[in-house]
Wavefront OBJ file of the C-alpha trace (Angstrom):
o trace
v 16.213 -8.005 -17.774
v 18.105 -4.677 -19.082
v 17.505 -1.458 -17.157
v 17.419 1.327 -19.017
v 20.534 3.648 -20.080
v 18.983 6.682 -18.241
v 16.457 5.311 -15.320
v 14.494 7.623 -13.760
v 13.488 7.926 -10.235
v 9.850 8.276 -9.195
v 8.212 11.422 -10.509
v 8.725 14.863 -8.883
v 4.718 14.784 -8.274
v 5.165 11.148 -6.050
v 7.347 12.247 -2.984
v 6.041 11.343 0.656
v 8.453 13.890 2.129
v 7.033 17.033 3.748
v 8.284 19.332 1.314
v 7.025 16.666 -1.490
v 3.663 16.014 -0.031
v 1.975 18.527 -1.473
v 3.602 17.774 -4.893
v 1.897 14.325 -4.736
v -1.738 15.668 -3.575
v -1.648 18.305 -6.527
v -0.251 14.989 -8.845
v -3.241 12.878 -7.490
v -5.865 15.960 -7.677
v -4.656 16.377 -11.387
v -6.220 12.836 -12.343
v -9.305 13.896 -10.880
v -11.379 13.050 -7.352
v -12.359 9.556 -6.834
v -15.471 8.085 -4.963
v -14.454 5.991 -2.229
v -16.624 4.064 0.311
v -15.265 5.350 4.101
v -16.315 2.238 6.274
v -17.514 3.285 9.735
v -15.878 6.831 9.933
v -17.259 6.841 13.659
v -14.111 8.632 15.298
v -12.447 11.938 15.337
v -9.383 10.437 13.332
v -10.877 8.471 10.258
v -14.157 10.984 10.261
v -11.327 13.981 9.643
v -9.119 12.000 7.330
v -12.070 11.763 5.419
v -12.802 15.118 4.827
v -9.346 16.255 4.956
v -8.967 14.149 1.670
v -12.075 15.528 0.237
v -10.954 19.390 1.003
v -7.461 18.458 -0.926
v -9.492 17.434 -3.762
v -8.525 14.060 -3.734
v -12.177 11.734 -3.142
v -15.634 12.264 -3.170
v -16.414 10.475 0.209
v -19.321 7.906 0.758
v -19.861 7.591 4.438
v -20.801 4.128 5.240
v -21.806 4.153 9.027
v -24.864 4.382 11.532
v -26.325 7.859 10.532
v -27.217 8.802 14.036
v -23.807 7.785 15.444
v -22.478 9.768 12.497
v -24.196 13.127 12.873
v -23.765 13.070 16.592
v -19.967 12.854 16.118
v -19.816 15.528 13.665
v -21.682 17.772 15.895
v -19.357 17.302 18.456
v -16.853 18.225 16.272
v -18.478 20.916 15.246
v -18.047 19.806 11.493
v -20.371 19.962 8.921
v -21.774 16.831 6.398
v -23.702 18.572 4.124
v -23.943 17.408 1.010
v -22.329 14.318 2.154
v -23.869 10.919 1.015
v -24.518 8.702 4.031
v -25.084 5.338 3.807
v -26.874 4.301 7.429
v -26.394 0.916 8.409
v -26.863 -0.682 11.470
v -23.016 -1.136 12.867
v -19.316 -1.617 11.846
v -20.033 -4.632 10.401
v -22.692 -4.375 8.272
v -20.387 -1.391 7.028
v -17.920 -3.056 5.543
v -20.273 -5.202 3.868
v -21.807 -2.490 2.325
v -18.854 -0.666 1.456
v -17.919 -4.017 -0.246
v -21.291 -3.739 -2.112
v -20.397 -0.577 -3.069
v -17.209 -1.342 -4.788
v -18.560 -4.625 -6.226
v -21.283 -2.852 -8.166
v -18.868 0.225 -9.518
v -20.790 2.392 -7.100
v -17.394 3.499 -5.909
v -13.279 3.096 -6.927
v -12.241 2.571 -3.712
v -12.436 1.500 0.088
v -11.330 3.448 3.336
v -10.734 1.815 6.588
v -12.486 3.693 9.154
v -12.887 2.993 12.754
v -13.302 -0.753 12.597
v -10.555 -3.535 13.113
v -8.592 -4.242 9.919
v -9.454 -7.486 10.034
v -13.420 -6.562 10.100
v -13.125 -4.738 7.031
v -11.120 -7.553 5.209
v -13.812 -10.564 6.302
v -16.298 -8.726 4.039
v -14.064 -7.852 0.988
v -12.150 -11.274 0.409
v -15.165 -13.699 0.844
v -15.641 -14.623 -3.031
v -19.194 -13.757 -2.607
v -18.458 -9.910 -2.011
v -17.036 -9.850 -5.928
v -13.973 -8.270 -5.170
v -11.099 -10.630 -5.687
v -9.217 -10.842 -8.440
v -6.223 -13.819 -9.409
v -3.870 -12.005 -7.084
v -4.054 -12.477 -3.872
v -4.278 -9.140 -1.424
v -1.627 -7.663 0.015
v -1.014 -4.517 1.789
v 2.234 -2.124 0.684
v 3.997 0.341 2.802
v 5.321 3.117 0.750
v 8.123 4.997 2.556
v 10.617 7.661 2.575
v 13.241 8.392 5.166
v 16.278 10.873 4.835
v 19.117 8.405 4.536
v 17.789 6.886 1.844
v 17.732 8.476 -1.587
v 14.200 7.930 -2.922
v 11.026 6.133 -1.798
v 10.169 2.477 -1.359
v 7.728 -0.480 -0.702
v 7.782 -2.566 2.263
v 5.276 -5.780 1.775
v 3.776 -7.326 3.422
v 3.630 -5.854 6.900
v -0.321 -5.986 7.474
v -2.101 -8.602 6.101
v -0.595 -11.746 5.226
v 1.078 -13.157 8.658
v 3.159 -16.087 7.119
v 2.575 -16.603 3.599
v 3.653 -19.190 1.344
v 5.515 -19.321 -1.876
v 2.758 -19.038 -4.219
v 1.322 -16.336 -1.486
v 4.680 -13.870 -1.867
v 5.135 -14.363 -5.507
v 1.384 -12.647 -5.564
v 2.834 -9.981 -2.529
v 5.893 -9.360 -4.837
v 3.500 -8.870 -8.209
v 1.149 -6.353 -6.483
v 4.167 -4.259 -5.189
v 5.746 -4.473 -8.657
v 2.033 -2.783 -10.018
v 2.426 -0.461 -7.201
v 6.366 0.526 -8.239
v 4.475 0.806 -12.013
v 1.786 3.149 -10.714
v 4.325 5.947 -9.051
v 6.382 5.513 -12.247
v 9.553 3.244 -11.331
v 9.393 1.721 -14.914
v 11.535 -1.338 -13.793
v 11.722 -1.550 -10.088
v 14.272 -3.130 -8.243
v 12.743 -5.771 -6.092
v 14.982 -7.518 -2.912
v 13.873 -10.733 -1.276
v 14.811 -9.817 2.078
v 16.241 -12.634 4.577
v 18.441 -12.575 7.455
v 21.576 -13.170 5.305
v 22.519 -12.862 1.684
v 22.921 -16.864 1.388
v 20.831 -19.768 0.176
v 20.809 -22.273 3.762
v 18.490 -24.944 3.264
v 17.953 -24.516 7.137
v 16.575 -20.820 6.907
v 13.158 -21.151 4.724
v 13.088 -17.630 3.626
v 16.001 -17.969 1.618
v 14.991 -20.850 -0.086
v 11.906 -18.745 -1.046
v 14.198 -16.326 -1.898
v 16.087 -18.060 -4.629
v 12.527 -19.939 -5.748
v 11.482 -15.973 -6.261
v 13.920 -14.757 -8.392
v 13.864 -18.332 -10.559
v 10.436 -17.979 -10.878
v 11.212 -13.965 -12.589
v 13.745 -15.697 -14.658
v 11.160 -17.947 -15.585
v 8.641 -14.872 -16.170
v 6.782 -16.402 -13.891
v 6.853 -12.928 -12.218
v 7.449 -9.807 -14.565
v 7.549 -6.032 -14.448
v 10.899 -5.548 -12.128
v 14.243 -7.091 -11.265
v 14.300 -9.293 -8.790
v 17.405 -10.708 -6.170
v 17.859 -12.610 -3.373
v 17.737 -13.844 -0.546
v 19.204 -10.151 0.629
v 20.164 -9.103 4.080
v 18.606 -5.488 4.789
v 22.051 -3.773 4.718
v 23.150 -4.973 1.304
v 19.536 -4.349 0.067
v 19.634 -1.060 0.627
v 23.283 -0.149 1.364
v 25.804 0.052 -2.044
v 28.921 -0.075 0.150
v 27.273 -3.120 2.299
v 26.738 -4.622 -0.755
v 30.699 -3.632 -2.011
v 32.123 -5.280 1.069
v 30.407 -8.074 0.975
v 30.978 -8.894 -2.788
v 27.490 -8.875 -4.112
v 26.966 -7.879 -7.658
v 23.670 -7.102 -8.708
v 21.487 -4.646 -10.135
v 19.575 -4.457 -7.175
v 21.562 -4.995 -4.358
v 22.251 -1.561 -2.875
v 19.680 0.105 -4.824
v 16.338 -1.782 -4.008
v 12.856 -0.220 -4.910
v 10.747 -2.696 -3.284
v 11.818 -4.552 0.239
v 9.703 -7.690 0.156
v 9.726 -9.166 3.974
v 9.772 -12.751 5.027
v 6.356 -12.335 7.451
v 4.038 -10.338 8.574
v 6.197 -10.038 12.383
v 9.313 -9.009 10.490
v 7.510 -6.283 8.263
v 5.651 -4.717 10.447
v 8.836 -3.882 12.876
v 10.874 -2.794 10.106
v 8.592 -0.410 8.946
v 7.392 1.030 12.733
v 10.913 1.292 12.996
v 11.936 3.112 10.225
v 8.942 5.349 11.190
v 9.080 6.237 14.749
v 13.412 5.939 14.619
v 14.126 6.693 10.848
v 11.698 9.907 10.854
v 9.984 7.873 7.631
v 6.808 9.244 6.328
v 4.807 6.811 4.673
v 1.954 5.976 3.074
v -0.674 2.477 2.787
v -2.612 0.637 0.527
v -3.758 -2.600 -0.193
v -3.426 -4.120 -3.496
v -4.752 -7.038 -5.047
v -8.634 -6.692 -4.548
v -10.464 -4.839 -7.890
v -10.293 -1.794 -5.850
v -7.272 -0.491 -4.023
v -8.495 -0.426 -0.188
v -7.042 2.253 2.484
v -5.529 1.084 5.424
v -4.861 3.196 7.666
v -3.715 3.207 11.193
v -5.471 4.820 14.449
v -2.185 6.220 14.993
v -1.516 7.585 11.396
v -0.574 11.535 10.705
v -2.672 13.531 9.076
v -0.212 13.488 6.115
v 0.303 9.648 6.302
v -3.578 9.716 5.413
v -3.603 11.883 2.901
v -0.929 10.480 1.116
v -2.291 6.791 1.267
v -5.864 8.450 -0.415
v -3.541 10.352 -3.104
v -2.047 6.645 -3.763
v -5.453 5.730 -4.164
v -6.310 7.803 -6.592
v -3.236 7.132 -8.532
v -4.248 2.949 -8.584
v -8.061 3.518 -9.311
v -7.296 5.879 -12.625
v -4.563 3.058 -13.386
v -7.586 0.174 -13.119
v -9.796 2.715 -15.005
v -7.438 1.576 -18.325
v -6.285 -1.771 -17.064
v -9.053 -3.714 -14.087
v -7.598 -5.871 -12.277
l 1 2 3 4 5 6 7 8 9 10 11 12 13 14 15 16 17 18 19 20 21 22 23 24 25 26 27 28 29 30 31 32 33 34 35 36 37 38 39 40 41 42 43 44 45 46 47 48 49 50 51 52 53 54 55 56 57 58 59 60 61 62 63 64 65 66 67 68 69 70 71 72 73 74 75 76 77 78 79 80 81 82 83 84 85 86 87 88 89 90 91 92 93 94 95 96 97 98 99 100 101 102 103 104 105 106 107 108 109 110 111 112 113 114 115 116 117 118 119 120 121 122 123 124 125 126 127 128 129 130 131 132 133 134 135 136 137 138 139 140 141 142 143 144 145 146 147 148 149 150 151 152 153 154 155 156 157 158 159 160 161 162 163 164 165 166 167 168 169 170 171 172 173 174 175 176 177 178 179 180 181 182 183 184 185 186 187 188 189 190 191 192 193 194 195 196 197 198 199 200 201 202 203 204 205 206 207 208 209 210 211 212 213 214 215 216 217 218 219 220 221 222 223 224 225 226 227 228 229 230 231 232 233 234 235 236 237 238 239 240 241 242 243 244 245 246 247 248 249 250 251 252 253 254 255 256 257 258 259 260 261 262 263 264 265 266 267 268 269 270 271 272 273 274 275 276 277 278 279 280 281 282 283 284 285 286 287 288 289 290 291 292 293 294 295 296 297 298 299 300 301 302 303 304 305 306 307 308 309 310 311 312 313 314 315 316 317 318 319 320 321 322
């Protein structure tokens, strides 16, 4: 695949960086509020993440939780849920299976994990019954931005998938590919990440690697540019990349950092967070609705920013379901 003569980089609107943040709220709140299901909102963190996102026009919040529970914490908190839809149900989760309801039935655009396990939330949305799966399967994306590196980018998958398969990262590499689409990276620049830049039959993630980027020559996978297998410096590093004597359109220059497992992902990006100063965002693709994951120990803007990607994905499925 060409790139373009002139490629641009994401929008001014999509930045993740304090100064950008509230660029990419006003971007989201453009497109207009979305309704999203918030499953179990039963703590201080998720119940104010909630309404943080509503106050920076971003959703319309459905609070899917025990109402007693509910009102009791936002007394204590000394906030107010007027005008608030509640949907009472009896516990966590019978929550999520309601929130899944919700979404199946168009009653909502989107899911938000509140204070239930991640894996809770997920056993009621991926069953085939619940009506939310699409061909893909799901995968969760970690959008970041750190200051020594010049624009944003995906990490996937660091959350839900522990070891997948072939077949299962072609599907992680296509949803982060939509994702790249959605913040306006026209062609993004996808590396197959591995411990080194070779093909040994010994190390399985580089034979995935290579399978990966056959399969996108194949157009099997579409939408970006794919290489590898890439080690993490020449992935992201143009002199790395120099010394080494790989030539590629991506090397150096990657848009989308696709991990070999779960383990691997999820230390990159907690690294690049609490060492790197990263600020980040997370969603996860793949279901008909994109679903909010969010951590207990997520910022305030880190929530935010996840709900404004939200918004950007459900107006995108508004045109084109997935």
């Amino acid at each position: 695949m060409t790139l373009p003569a002139s490629r641009p980089l994401l929008p001014a609107g999509v930045q993740l960086t304090p100064e950008g943040l509230p660029r990419l709220l006003a971007h989201a709140r453009a497109l207009g509020a979305i309704r999203i299901a918030v499953v179990h909102p039963c703590d201080e963190l998720s119940l104010r993440g909630a309404l943080d996102a509503r106050e920076a026009g971003l959703i319309d919040p459905v609070l899917v939780a025990p109402r007693t529970r509910l009102l009791a914490l936002a007394a204590q908190l000394s906030v107010d849920l007027t005008g608030l839809p509640i949907e009472d149900v009896p516990h966590s989760h019978a929550a999520a299976a309601h929130a899944a309801g919700l979404a199946s039935s168009g009653a909502v655009e989107a899911i938000m994990k509140g204070s239930l396990h991640t894996d809770e939330l997920l056993g009621a949305v991926l069953p085939a019954h619940a009506g939310l799966r699409t061909k893909r399967r799901l995968s969760h994306c970690f959008l970041m931005q750190t200051p020594a590196y010049p624009r944003p980018f995906v990490i996937t998958d660091a959350a839900i998938n522990i070891a997948p398969t072939l077949e299962e990262k072609a599907d992680i590499v296509r949803n982060a590919i939509e994702l790249a689409h959605t913040i306006g990276v026209a062609v993004p620049r996808v590396a197959i990440l591995a411990a080194v830049e070779t093909v040994n039959p010994r190390m399985p993630a580089t034979l995935d690697a290579a399978a990966l980027c056959k399969m996108a020559d194949r157009r099997q996978i579409t939408g970006g540019l794919l290489d590898g297998p890439l080690a993490f410096d020449n992935a992201i590093s143009p002199e790395a990349a120099r010394v080494k004597g790989i030539e590629s359109p991506v090397a150096g220059r990657a848009d989308v950092l696709v991990v070999p497992d779960l383990e691997s992902g999820n230390m990159l990006a907690k690294q690049l967070e609490y060492m790197g100063q990263a600020a980040s965002a997370g969603i996860a693709i793949g279901a008909r609705v994109p679903i909010v994951l969010t951590s207990r120990a997520d910022s305030r803007a880190t929530r935010l920013a996840s709900c404004a990607i939200a918004v950007l994905l459900a107006h995108r499925y508004r045109a084109s379901p997935p």
